[in-house]
Phi, psi and omega in degrees: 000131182277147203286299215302317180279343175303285176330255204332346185255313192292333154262003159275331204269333197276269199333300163304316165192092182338231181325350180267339177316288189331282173340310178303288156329312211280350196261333144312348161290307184269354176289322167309301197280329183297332200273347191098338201279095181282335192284289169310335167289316144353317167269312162288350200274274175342311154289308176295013170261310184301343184275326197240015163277350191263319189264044133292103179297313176260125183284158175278199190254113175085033177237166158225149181241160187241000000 
């Protein structure tokens, strides 16, 4: 999956339900890894970075937001 739909799922899912997107992601991860589908966990793994990379307040070292 090209990273603008990883973004693009990962702000829709913060937006539907804000604080609950992680949860959400982590719980569509494990249906994905229970299921044998490595690939699709993969993706979900990858919305869960991107959620908490958008809702991260503190930049890492060397990052700058716009």
């Amino acid at each position: 999956m090209e990273d603008i739909h990883i973004f693009r799922t990962a702000a829709l899912l913060i937006k539907g339900r804000g604080d609950e997107a992680v949860d959400h992601a982590s719980t569509e991860f494990d249906k994905m890894m229970d299921s044998g589908n490595i690939e699709s966990a993969a993706v979900w793994l990858r919305i869960m970075k991107t959620i908490h990379d958008t809702e991260r307040v503190t930049p890492k070292r060397g990052e700058q937001r716009h």
